[in-house]
N, CA, C and O atoms as CSV, one atom per row, in Angstrom:
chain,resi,resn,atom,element,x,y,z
A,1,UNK,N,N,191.869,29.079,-22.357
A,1,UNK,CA,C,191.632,29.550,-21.017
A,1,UNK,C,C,191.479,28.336,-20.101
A,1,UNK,O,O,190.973,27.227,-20.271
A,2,UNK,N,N,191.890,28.733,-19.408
A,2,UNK,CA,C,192.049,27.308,-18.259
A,2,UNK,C,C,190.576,27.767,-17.284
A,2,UNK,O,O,190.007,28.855,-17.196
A,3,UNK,N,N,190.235,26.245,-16.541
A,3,UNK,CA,C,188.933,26.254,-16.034
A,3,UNK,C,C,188.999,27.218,-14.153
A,3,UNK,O,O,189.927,27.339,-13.353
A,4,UNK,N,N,187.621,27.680,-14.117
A,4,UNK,CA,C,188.091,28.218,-12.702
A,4,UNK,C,C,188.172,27.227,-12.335
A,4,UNK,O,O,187.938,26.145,-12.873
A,5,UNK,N,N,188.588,27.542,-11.166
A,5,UNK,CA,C,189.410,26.290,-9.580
A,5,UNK,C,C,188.197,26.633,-8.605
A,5,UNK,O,O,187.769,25.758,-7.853
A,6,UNK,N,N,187.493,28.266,-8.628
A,6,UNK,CA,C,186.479,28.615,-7.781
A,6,UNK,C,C,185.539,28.219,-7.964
A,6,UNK,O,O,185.213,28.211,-9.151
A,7,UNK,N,N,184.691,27.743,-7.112
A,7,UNK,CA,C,183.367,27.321,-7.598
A,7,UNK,C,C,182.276,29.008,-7.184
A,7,UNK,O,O,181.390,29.500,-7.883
A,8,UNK,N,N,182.755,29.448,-5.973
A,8,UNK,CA,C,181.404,30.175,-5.403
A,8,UNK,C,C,182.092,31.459,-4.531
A,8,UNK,O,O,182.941,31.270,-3.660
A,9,UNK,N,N,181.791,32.249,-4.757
A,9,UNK,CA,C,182.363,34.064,-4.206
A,9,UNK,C,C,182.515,33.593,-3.321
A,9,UNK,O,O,183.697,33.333,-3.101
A,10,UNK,N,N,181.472,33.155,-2.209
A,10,UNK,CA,C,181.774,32.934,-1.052
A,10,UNK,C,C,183.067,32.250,-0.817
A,10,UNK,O,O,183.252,32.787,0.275
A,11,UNK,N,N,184.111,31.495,-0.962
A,11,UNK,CA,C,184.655,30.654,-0.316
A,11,UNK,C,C,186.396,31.532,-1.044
A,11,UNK,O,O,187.405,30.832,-1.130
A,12,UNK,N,N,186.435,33.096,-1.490
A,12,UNK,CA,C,187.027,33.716,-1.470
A,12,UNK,C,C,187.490,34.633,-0.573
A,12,UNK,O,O,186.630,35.191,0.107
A,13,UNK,N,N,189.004,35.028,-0.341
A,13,UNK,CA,C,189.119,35.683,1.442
A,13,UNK,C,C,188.976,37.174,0.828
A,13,UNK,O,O,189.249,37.357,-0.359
A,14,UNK,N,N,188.720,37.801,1.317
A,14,UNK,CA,C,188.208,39.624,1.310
A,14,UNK,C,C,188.815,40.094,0.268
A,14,UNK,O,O,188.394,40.593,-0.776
A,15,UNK,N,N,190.609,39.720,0.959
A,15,UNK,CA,C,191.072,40.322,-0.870
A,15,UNK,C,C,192.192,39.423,-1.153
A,15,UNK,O,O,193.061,38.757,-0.592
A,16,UNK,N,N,191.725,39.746,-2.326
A,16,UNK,CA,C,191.957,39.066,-3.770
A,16,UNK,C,C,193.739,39.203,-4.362
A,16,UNK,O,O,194.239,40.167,-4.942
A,17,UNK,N,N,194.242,38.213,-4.069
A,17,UNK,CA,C,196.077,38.917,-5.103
A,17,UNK,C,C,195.752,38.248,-6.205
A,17,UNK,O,O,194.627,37.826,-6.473
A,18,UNK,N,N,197.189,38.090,-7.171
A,18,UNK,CA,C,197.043,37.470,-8.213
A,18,UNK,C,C,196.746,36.382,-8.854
A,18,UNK,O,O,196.208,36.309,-9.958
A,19,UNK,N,N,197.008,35.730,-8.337
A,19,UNK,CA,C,196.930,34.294,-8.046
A,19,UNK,C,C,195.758,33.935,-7.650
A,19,UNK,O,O,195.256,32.965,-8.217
A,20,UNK,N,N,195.120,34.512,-6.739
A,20,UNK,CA,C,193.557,34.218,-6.345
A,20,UNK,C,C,192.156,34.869,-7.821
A,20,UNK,O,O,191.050,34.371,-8.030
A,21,UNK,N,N,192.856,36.160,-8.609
A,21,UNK,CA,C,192.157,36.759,-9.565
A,21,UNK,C,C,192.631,35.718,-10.422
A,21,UNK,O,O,191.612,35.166,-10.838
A,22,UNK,N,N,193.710,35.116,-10.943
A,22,UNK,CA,C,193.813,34.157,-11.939
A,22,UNK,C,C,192.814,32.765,-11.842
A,22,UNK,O,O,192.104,32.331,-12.750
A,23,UNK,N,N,192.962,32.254,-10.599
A,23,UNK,CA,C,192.119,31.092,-9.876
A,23,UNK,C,C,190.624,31.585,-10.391
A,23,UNK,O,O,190.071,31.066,-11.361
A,24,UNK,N,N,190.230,32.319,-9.856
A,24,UNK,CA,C,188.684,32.626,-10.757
A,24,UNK,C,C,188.343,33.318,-11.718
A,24,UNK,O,O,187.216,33.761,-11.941
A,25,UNK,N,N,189.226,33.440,-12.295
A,25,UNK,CA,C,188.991,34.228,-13.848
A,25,UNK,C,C,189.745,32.885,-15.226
A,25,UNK,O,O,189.653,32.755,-16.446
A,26,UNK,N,N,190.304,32.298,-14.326
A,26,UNK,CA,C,190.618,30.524,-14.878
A,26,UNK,C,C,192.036,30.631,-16.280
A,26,UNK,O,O,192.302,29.914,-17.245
A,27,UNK,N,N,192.756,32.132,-15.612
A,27,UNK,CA,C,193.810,32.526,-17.000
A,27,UNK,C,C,195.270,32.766,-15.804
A,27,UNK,O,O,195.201,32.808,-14.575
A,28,UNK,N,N,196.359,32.875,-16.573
A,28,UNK,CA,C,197.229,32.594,-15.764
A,28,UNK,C,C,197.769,34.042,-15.278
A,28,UNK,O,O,197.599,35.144,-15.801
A,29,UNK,N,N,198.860,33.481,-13.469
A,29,UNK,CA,C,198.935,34.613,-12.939
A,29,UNK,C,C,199.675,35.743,-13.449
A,29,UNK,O,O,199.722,36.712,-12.692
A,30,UNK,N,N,200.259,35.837,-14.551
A,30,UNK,CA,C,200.714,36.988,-14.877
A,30,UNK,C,C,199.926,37.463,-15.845
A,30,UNK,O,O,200.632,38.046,-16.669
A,31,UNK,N,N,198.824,37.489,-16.125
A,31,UNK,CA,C,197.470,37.599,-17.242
A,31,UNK,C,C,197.055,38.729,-16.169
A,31,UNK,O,O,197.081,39.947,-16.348
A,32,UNK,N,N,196.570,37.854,-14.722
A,32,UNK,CA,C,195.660,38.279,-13.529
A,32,UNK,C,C,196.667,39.507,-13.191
A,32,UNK,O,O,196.008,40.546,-13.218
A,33,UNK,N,N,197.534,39.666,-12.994
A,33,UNK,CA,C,198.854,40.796,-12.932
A,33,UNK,C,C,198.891,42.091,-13.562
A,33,UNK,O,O,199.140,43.218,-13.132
A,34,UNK,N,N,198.409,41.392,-15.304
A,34,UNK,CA,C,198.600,42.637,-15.834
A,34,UNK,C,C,197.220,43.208,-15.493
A,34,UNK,O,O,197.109,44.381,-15.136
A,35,UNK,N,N,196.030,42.280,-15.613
A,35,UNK,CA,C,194.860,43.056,-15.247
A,35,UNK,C,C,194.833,44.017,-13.787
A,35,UNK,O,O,194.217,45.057,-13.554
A,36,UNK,N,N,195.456,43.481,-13.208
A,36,UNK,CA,C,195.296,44.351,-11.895
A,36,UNK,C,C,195.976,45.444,-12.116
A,36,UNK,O,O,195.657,46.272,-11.263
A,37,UNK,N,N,196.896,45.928,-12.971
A,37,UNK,CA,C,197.517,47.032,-13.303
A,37,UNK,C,C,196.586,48.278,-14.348
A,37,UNK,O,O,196.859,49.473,-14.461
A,38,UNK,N,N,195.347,47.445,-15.071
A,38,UNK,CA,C,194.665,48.427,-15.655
A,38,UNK,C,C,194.087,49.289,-15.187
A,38,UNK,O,O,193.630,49.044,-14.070
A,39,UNK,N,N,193.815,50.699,-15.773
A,39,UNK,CA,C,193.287,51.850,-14.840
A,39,UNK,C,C,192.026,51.521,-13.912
A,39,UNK,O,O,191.906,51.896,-12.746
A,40,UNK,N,N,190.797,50.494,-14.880
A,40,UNK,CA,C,189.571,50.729,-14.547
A,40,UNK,C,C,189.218,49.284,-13.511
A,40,UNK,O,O,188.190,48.777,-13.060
A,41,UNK,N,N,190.683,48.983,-13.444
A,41,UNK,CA,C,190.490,47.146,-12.342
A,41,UNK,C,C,190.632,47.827,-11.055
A,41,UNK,O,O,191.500,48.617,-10.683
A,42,UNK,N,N,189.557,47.341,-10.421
A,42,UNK,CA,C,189.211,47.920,-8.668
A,42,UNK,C,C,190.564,47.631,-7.811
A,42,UNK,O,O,190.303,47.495,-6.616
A,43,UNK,N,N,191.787,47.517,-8.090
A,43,UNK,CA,C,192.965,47.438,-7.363
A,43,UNK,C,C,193.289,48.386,-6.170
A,43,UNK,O,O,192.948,49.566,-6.085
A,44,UNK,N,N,194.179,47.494,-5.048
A,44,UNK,CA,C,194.147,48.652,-3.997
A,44,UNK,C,C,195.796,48.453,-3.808
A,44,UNK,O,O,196.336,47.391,-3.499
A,45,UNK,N,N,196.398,49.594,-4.039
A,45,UNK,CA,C,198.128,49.023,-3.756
A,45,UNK,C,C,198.331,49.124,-2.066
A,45,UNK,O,O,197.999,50.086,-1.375
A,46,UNK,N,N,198.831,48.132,-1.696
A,46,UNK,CA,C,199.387,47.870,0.225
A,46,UNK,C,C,200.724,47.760,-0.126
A,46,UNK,O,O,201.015,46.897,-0.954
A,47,UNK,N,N,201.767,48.603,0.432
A,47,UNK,CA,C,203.243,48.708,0.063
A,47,UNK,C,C,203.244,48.358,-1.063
A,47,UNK,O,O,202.816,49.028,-2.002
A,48,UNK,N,N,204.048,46.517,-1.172
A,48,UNK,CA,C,204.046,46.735,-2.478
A,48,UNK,C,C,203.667,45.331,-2.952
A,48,UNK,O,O,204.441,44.443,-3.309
A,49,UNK,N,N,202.507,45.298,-2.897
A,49,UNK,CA,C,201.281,44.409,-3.011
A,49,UNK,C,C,200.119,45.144,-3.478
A,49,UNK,O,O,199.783,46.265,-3.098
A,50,UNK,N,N,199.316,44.135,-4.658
A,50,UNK,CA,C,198.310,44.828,-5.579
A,50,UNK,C,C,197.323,43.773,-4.796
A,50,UNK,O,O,197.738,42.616,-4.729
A,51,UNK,N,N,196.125,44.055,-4.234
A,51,UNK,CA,C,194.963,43.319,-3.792
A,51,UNK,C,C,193.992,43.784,-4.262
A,51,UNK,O,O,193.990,44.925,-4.723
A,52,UNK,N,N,192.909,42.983,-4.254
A,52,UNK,CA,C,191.243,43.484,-4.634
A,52,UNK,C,C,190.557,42.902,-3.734
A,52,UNK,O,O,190.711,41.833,-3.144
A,53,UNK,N,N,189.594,43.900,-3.669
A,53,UNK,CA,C,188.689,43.848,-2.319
A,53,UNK,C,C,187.300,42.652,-3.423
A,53,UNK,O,O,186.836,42.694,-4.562
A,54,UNK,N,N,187.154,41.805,-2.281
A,54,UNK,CA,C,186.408,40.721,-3.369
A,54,UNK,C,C,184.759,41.405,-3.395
A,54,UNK,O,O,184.129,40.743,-4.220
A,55,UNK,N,N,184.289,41.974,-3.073
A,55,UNK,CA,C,183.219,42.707,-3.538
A,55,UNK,C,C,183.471,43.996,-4.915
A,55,UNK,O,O,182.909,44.310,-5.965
A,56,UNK,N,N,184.190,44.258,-4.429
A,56,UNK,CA,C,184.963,45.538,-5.884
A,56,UNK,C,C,185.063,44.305,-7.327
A,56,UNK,O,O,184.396,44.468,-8.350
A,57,UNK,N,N,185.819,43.365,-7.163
A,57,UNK,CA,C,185.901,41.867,-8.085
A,57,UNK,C,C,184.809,41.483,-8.603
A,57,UNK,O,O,184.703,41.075,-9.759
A,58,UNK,N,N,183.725,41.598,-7.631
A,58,UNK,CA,C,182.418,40.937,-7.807
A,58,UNK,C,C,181.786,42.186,-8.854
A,58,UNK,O,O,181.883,42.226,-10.080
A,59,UNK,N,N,181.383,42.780,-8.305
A,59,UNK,CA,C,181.153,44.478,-9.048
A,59,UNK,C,C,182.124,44.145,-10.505
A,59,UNK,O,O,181.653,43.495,-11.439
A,60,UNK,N,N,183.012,44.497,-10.512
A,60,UNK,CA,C,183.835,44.634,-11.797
A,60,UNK,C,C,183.373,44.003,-13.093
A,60,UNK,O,O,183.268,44.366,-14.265
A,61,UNK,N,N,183.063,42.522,-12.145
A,61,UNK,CA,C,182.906,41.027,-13.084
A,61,UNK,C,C,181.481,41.614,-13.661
A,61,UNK,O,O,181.202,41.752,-14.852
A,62,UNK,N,N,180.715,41.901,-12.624
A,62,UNK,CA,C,178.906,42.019,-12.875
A,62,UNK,C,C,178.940,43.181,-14.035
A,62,UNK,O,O,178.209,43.073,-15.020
A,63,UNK,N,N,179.453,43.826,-13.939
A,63,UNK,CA,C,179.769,45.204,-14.900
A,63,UNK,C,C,180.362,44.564,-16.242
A,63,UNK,O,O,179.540,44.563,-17.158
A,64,UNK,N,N,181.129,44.229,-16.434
A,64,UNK,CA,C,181.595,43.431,-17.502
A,64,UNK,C,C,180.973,42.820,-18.255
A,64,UNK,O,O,181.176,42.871,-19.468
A,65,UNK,N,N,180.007,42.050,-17.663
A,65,UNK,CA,C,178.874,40.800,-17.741
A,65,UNK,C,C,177.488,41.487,-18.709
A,65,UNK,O,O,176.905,41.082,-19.715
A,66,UNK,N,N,177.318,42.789,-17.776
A,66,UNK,CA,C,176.492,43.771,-18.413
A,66,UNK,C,C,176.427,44.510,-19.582
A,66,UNK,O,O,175.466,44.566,-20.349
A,67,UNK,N,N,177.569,45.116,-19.691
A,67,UNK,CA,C,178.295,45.309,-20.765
A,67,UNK,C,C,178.056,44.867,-21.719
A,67,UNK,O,O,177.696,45.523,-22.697
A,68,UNK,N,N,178.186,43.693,-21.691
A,68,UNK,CA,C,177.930,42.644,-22.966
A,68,UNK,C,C,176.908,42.313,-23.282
A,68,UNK,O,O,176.637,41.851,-24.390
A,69,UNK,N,N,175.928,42.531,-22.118
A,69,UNK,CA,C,174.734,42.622,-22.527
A,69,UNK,C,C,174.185,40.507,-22.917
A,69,UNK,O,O,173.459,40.074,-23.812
A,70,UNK,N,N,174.784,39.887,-22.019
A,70,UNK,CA,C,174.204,38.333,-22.250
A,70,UNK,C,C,173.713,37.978,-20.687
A,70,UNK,O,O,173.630,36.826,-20.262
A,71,UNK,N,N,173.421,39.109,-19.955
A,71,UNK,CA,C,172.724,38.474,-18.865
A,71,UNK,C,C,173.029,37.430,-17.847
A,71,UNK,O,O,172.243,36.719,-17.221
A,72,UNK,N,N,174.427,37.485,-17.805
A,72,UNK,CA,C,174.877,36.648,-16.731
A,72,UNK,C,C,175.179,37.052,-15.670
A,72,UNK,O,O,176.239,36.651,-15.189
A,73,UNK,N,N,174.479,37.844,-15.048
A,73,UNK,CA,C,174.952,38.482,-13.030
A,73,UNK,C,C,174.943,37.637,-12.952
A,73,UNK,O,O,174.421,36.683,-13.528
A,74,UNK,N,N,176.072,37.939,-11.519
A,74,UNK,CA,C,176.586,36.623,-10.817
A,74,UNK,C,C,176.617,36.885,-9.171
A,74,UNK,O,O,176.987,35.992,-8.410
């Protein structure tokens, strides 16, 4: 897995394409691609463009995090 490029939510724009979900999830953009295609990934289709609203991202991640149960909110 390659390292994030993001350091901090904040300095992410509202929404999220592929390339920006690969950038902080630190895996490559057609990885970030297929994830945005899974049922339960907060995706919003605009024509024909897949975006994520970076709070839905944030949510997703925190849920994930939980899940697992190691206590890393973020």
């Amino acid at each position: 897995m390659k390292e994030s490029i993001v350091k901090s939510y904040e300095e992410l724009p509202l929404f999220l394409n592929a390339q920006a979900v690969a950038n902080v999830l630190g895996v490559s953009p057609s990885s970030a691609y297929e994830l945005m295609h899974e049922k339960d990934f907060p995706s919003l289709r605009i024509g024909n463009r897949l975006v994520v609203p970076k709070e839905h991202f944030r949510n997703w991640v925190d849920t994930r995090l939980r899940k697992r149960g190691d206590g890393y909110g973020l």
